[in-house]
Structures are given as structure tokens and as C-alpha cells.
C-alpha positions as CSV (number, residue, x, y, z in Angstrom):
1,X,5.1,8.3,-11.3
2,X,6.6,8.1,-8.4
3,X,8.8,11.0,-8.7
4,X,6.3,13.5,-9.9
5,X,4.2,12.8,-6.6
6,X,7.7,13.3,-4.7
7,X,7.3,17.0,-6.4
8,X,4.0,17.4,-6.0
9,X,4.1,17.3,-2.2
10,X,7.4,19.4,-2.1
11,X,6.1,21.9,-4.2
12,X,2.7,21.8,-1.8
13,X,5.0,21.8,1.4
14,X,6.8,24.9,-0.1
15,X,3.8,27.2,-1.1
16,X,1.5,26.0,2.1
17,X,3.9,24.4,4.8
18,X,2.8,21.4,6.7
19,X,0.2,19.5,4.9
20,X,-3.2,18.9,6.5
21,X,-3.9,15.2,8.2
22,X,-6.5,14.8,4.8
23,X,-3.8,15.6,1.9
24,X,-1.1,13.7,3.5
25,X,-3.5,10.8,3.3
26,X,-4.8,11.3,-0.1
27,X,-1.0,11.5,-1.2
28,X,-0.2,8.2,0.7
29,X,-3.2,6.8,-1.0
30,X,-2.2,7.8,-4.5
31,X,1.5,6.6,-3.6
32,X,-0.4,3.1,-2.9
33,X,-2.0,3.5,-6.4
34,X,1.0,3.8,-8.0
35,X,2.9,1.3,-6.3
36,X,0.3,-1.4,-7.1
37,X,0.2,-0.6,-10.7
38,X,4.2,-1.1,-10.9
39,X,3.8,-4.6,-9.3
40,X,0.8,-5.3,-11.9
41,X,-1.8,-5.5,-9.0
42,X,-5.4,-5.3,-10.1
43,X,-7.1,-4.4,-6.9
44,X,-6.3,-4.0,-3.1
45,X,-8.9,-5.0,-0.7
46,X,-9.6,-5.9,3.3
47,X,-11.3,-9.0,4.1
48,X,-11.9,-9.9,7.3
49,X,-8.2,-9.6,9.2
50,X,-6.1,-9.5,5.8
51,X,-5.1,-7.2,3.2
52,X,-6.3,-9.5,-0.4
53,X,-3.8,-8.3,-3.2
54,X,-5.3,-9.1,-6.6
55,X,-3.4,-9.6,-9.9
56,X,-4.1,-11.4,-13.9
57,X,-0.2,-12.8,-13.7
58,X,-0.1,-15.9,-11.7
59,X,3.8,-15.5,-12.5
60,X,3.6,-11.9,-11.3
61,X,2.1,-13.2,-7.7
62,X,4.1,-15.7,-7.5
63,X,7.2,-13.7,-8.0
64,X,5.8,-10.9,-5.3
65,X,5.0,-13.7,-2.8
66,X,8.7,-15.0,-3.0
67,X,10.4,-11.9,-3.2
68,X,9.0,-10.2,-0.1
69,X,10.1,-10.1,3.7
70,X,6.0,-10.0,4.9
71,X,3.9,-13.0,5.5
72,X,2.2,-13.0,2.7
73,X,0.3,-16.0,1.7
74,X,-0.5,-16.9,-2.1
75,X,-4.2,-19.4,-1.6
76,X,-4.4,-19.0,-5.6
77,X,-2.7,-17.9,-8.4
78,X,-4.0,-14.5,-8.6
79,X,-4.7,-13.6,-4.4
80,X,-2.4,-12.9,-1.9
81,X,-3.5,-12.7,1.6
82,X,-1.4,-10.0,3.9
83,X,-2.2,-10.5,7.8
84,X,-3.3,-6.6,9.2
85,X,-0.8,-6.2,11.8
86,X,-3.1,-6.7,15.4
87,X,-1.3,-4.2,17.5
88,X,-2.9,-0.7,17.8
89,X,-6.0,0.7,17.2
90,X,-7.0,1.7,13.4
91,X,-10.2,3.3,14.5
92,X,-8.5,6.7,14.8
93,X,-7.1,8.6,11.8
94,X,-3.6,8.1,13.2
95,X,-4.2,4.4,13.0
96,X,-5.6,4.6,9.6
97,X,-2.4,6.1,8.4
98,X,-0.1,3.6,10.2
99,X,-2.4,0.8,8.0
100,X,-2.2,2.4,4.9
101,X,1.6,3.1,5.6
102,X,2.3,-0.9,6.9
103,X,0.5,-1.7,3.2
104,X,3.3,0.3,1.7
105,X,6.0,-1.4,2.9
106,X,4.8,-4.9,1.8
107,X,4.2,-2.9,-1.8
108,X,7.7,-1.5,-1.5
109,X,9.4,-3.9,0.1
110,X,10.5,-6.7,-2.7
């Protein structure tokens, strides 16, 4: 959980000190995991200029839809489109973070 990967990158900070570009990144992206499998999302995907978040509960997507701050836009009962923010470049790995990091607030924020 969420918690144990909390520890995980204390404990790594600890033995090692500041973490390498790469494991911050692999720790953001298991963060993202673990986030969408608390909101019962079955897959996270890009299409063209939009995040799609995919999930079996209509009722579930529904609920996430309402509940959060974003744009977020429900076209079905089980896809919710998130606009990628335009600003900035994501071509750099600086950018890629900031991506991953903007799809963790719309997981978070709810």
C-alpha cells in the first residue's frame, strides 16, 4: 500500500541518499498503480491529447467523475477522458515526471 511505498523510498533515501531521476520515476509510477487500484481503475491509457481512465463500475466512474476538481469527462459508463495539461514540454524527462505527477493529482484528488 500506500504506506509501505512511503517506507520503501525513506528507507532507500536513508541507505543511498538522493534517488536517481529512474527510481524516483519507477516509485511515482508504482504510486500511480496503487492509486488506480484503490479507485477500482482497470487501465490508464493516452489517446491522442487525453489521459482515458478505464473501470468495470459504471457507479465507480461515475462517482470519480463527480467527486473530482479536474475536467474530467465521462463519454461512457466505464471511460473517463482527462485533458493532458498543454503547457510545457513532455519530451524531456523533467516533463515526463510533471505528466505522470499532474495524473496523480486527478487520482488523488477526490
Amino acid at each position: 500500500d500506500q504506506s509501505q511505498l512511503q517506507d520503501v523510498r525513506e528507507e532507500m533515501l536513508d541507505r543511498f541518499g538522493p534517488l536517481p531521476a529512474p527510481v524516483d520515476t519507477l516509485l511515482l509510477l508504482k504510486e500511480l498503480q496503487l492509486l488506480a487500484r484503490e479507485i477500482k481503475l482497470d487501465s490508464i491509457r493516452i489517446e491522442g491529447q487525453f489521459f482515458v481512465l478505464t473501470g468495470k463500475s459504471a457507479r465507480n466512474m461515475k462517482l470519480l467523475n463527480r467527486l473530482s476538481p479536474h475536467d474530467l469527462r465521462l463519454v461512457d459508463k466505464h471511460n473517463i477522458y482527462v485533458p493532458i495539461p498543454t503547457e510545457g514540454s513532455f519530451d524531456t524527462p523533467e516533463g515526463q515526471t510533471l505528466l505522470l505527477l499532474f495524473l496523480k493529482s486527478v487520482l488523488q484528488d477526490r
